[in-house]
Structure formats: C-alpha cells, structure tokens
N, C-alpha and C positions, 0 to 999 in steps of 0.2 A: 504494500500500500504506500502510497507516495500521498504528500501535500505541500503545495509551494504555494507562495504568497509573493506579490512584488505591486508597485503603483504602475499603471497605466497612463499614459495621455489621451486613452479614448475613454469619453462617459460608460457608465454601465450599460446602458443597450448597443452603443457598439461594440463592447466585450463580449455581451451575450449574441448578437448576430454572427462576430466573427468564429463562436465558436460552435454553431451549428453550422457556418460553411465548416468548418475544421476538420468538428469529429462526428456532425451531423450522414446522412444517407448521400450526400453528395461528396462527400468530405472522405473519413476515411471507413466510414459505412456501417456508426454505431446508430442505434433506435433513440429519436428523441422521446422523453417520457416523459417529461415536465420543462416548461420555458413558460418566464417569464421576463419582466422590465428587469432584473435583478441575476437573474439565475438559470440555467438551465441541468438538466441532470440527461443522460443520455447509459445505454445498456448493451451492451452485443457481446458476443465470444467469451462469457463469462466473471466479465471485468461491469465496471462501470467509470463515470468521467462526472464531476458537482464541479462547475463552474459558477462562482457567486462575484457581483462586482456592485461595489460598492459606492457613492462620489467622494470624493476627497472634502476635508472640511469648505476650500477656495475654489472647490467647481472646478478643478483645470483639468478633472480626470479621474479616476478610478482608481480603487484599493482590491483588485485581484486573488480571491484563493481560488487554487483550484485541488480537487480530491480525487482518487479514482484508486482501481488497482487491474490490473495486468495491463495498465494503457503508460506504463512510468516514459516511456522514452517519448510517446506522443505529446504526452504533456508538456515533457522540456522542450519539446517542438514550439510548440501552440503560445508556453509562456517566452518564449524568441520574437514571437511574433507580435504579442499584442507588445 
C-alpha cells in the first residue's frame, strides 16, 4: 500500500479530472467508483487508487493525497504529473 501527499498548482477539480484521464477506463483502464468536486476512488486488477484534493489556504492550488495498493508505481507516475 503506498500514500503520497504533495501541493499542486491545479485546483481540486483539475486534480480530480486529471486523474480519471490517468487511471480512469481511458487512462490506464481502472473502474471509476466514486468522483466527485474533491475526490475520486477508482478499482481494477485487485488494487485500488483514492485521489482526494484539497484548495490550498490562498487558492493558488491544491493539497494532493493520493492512496491505493498494487497501483505504487502508477501513482508516482500520476503525482509527476499533476
């Protein structure tokens, strides 16, 4: 099981868009289960992937965790990314 945390300079709905392109059915081809303005949870191959994002106190951007297990190297992908 992996969890990494880091700030973004995209608000929380582009965190959570970017990461159903990611690890979404177009992406790298997990089930989304739950999404919202905050968060998304996604499921496949035994694992899963919790992306939750937060705004920063100044609005400039987002406070990022993300959770999951047999997805660890996706993930450090994904937190490159945003």
């Amino acid at each position: 099981m992996i969890r990494m945390g880091r700030k973004s300079k995209l608000v929380p709905a582009e965190v959570v868009n970017k990461a159903v392109e990611f690890f979404g059915p177009s992406g790298i081809g997990l089930k989304v289960v739950d999404q919202g303005a905050c968060c998304a949870r996604f499921e496949g191959a035994g694992g899963y992937v919790f992306v939750q994002a937060a705004d920063l106190d100044d609005r400039s951007g987002s406070d990022v965790t993300v959770e999951g297990r047999e997805w660890d190297h996706q993930i450090r992908q994904f937190m490159g990314v945003i």
